[in-house]
N, C-alpha and C positions, 0 to 999 in steps of 0.2 A: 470457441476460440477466446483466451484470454487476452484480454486488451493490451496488459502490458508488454507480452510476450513480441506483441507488434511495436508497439511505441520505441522500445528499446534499439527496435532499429535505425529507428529517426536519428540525427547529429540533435544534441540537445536546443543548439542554438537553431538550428533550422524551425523550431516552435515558434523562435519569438517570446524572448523571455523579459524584455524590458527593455525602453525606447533605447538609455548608454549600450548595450551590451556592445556596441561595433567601439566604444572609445573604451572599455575594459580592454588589461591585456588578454590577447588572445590565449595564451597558453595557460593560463591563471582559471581565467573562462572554463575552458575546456575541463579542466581538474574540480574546479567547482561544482558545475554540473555536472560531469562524469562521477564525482560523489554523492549527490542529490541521486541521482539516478541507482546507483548502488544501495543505497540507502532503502530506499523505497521499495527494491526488490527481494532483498535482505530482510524486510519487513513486514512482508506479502509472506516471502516463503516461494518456495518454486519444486513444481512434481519432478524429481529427477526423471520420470520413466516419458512425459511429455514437451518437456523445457526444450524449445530448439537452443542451437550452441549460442547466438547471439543473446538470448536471456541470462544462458548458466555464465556466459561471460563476464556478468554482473553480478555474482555472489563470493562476499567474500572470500580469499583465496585460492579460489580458480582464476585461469589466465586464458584467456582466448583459445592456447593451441589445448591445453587442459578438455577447456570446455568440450571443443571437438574430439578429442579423446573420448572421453565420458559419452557422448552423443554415437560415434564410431562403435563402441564395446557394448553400446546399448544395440544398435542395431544389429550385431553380428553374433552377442550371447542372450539375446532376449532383455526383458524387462528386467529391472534391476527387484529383487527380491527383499531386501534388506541393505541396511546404510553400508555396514561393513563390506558389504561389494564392490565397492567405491574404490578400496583397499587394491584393490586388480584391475583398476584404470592405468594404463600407461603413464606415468611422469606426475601420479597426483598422488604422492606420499602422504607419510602419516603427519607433517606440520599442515602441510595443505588441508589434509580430512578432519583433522584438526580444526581447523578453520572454519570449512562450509559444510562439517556433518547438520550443525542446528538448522543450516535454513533450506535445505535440500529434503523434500516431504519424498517416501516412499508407501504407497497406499495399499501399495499390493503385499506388503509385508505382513508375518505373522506376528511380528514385537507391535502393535498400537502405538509404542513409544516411536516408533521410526517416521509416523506420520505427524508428528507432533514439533514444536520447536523446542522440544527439550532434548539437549544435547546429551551425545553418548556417556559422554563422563558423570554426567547427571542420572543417568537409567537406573544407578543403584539408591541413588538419595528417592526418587521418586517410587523406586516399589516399597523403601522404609517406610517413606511418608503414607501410602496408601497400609502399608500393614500397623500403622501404629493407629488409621482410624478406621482400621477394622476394616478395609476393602483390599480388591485386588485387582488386578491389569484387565482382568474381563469385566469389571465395574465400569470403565474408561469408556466413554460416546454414550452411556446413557442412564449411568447408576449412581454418579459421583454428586448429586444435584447438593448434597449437604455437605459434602468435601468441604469446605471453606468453613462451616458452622464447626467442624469436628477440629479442623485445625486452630481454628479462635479458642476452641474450648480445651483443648490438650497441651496451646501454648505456642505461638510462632517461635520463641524464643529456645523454648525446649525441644520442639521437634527438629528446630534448624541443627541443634545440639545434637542429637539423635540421632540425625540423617548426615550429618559432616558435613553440611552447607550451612550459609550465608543465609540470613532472613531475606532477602532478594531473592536469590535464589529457590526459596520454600515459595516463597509468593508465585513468581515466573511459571515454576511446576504447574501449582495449585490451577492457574486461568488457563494454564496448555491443557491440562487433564481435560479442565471441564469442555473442551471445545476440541477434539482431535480433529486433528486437518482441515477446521475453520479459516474462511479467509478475513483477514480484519477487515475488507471493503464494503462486505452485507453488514458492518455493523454502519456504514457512513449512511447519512441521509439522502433519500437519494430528489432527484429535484424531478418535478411532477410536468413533465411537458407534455403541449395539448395537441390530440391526433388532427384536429383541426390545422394547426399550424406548421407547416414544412418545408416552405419557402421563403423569400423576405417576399414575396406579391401577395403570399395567405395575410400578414401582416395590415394593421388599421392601429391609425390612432386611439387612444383610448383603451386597449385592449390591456389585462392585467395577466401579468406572464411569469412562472417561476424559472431560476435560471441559475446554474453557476457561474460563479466571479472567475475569471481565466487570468487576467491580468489587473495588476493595481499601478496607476501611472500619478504622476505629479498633479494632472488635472482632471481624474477623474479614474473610473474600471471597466474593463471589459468583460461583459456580461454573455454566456452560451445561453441563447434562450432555443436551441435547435433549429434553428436556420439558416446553418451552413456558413453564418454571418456575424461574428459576434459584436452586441450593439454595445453604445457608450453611456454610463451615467455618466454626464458632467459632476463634478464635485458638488456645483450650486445644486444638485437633483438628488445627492445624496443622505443629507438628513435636514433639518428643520431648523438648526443650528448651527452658525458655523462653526467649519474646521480646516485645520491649516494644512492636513495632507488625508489624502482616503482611507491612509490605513489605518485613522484613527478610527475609522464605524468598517470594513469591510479587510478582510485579506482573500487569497488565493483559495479556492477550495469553496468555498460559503455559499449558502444556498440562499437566495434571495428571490425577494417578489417584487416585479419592477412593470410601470406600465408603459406604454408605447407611446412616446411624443411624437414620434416627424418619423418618417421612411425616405427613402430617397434610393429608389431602386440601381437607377443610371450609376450612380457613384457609390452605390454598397453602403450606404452609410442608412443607421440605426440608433436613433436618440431615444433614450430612457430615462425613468425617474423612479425613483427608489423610495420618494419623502410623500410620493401622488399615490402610492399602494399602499391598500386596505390593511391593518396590521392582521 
């Protein structure tokens, strides 16, 4: 099960995104994070043949009733074969496919290209590209590994010429080929939590714990060290040096080593230090 697939259906704000979020306008809020959240979906990539409707709802240019469309044609003509299938969803036209062909993966397709995020308009730049460095589409998930050396050596500038694209665009191709239907999430770091600890009672002072940063506040971050609980660095806990706000040493996302000061079951509360862990 993909995590995001679930998240998505969370209201953004219902996370807990930052102590003001309740003095932001509301309707500002919502677009905000309804963008962030688009974004990062759009980012990911999404299997058209397994995406429930609340996911595909978040790729650009599908719209909610779209989405269920698509999910609807999926279930009553089978798995989607190829992108251009897309084409025979009720009310999702060609500005729309347009749109959300790049980030919509079909894996069960015989085009390799269709599992990839290189867009349909792009499929003839990328078989140029692959035939001016001597490969071809059946090269693509495991033969491409010098792809990039042959592009460096035949010219980003000339092949972009070649191919009728953008040196962006040549690049874009080039890291899609080498990874078909890769998620960019196996490249993130991922944070080393210990089978020993799984409650805030497994928990003891002293204890040295990797964790992700969830949130960064004014006086300090909240740290996921896997205990259902996420603990506090005070800002004083966070480096050795002062600083005037957290984000100068820490953002959202970051994988950190922090070790256990105080517990405090009754009241959920979890002090950490970040400057007390071993580098």
């Amino acid at each position: 099960q993909d995590p995001l697939a679930e998240l998505v259906k969370i209201d953004p704000k219902a996370i807990g995104v930052g102590q003001y979020q309740h003095d932001c306008p509301q309707k500002q809020l919502d677009e905000a994070l309804g963008a962030v959240v688009e974004d990062c979906v759009n980012a990911v990539g999404v299997d058209v043949n397994t995406a429930s409707a609340s996911l595909l709802g978040y790729v650009a240019g599908l719209t909610g009733s779209t989405a269920k469309n698509v999910v609807k044609y999926r279930e009553e003509n089978g798995a989607f074969t190829a992108r251009r299938q897309l084409l025979k969803v009720p009310k999702l036209g060609p500005k729309a496919y347009e749109q959300c062909a790049g980030f919509l993966r079909v894996p069960e397709s015989r085009n390799v290209l269709d599992n990839t995020g290189v867009h349909p308009e792009s499929y003839d730049a990328a078989e140029k590209l692959l035939s001016l460095c001597g490969c071809t589409l059946a090269d693509v998930g495991g033969g491409l590994a010098e792809l990039p050396e042959r592009v460096k050596a035949y010219g980003e500038e000339k092949a972009a010429q070649a191919c009728a694209a953008g040196v962006p665009t040549i690049r874009d191709i080039v890291r899609e080929l080498l990874k078909p239907g890769r998620d960019p999430r196996d490249e993130l770091p991922q944070p080393i939590l210990r089978t020993d600890v799984m409650e805030m009672k497994d928990l003891a002072a002293g204890m040295e714990l990797t964790g992700t940063v969830r949130n960064v506040i004014d006086f300090g971050a909240f740290v996921d060290i896997g205990v259902h609980q996420d603990g506090l660095v005070h800002i004083s806990e966070i480096a050795d040096r002062f600083i005037r706000h957290p984000s100068e040493i820490v953002s959202v996302g970051d994988v950190v080593k922090v070790v256990v000061l105080a517990v405090d079951v009754g009241k959920k509360r979890i002090s950490l230090s970040m400057k007390q862990a071993k580098p």
